[in-house]
C-alpha positions in Angstrom: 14.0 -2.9 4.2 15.3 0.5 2.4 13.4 3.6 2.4 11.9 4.7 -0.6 14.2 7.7 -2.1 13.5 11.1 -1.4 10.3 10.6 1.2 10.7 9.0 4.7 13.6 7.1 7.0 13.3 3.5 7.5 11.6 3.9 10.7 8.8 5.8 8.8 8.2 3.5 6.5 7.8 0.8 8.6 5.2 2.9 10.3 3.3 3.6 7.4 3.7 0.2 6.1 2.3 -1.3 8.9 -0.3 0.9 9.5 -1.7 0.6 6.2 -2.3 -3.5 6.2 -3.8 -3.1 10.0 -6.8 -3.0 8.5 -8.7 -6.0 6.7 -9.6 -4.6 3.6 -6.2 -3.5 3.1 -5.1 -6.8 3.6 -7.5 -8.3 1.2 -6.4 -5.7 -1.6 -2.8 -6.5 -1.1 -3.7 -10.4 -1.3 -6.1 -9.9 -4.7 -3.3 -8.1 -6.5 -0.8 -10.1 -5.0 -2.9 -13.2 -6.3 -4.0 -12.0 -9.4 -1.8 -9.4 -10.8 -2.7 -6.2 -11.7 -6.2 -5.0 -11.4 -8.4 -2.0 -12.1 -10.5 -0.1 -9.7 -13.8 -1.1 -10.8 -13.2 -4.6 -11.4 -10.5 -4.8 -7.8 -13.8 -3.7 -6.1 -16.1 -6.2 -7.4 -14.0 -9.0 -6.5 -13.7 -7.5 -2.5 -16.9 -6.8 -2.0 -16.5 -3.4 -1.0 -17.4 -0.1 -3.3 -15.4 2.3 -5.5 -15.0 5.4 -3.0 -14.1 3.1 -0.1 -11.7 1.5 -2.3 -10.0 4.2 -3.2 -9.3 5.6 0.2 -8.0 2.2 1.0 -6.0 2.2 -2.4 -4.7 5.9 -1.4 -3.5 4.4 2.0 -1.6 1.5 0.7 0.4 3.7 -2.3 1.3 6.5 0.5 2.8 3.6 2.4 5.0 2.3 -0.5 3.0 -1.2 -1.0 1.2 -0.2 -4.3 1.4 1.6 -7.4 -1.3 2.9 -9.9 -1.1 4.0 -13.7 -3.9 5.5 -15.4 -4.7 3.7 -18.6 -6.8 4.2 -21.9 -9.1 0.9 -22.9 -9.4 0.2 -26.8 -13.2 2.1 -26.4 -11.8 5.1 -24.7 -12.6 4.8 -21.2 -9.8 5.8 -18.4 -9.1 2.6 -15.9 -6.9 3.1 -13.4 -5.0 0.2 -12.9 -3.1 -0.9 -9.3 -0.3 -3.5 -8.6 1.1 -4.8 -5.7 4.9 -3.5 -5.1 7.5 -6.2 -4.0 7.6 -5.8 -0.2 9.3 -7.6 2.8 9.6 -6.7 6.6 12.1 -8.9 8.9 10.2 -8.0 12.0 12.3 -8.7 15.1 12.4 -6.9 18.1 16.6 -5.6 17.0 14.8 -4.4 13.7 12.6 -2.4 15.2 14.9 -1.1 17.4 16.5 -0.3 14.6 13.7 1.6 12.8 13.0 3.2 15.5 16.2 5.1 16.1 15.4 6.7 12.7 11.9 7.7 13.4 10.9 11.7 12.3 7.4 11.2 14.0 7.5 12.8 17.3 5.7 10.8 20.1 1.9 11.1 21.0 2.5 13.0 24.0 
């Protein structure tokens, strides 16, 4: 797993990364894009079950991780759709990887 440029250290990102699909909506956002491609808001929350606003905080969680991306599109009749994908992700989790990451953690621990 590399970091993405100019933002956090490996051990970071991790963090974030896993952070953001502890959670089971996440998790189901990740698999509907993952499963059907690209999506827009509206349409993404129809097929969840969940509505717009909580949508987008959950969308806003999984792009500060890293795991998606949005783009802000015209349609033919004018109306601005903001469209998410799924990024290409993968996390070899063994205990000597997160040893790893966790050498290069910035996040100072709860005290």
């Amino acid at each position: 797993m590399k970091p993405q440029p100019n933002s956090t250290t490996e051990g970071d990102h991790l963090l974030a990364a896993l952070a953001a699909l502890a959670n089971p909506h996440r998790m189901r956002v990740v698999a509907a894009l993952a499963s059907g491609g690209r999506n827009y808001v509206s349409q993404l929350a129809r097929e969840i079950g969940i509505s717009r606003p909580l949508l987008h905080l959950h969308l806003q969680k999984l792009e500060d991780a890293g795991l998606v991306t949005s783009k802000l599109e015209l349609s033919t009749d004018g109306k601005a759709l903001n469209y998410f994908d799924v990024t290409e992700f993968a996390f070899h989790l063994t205990p000597a990887a997160i040893a790893g990451a966790a050498k290069t953690l910035t996040a100072k621990p709860e005290t």
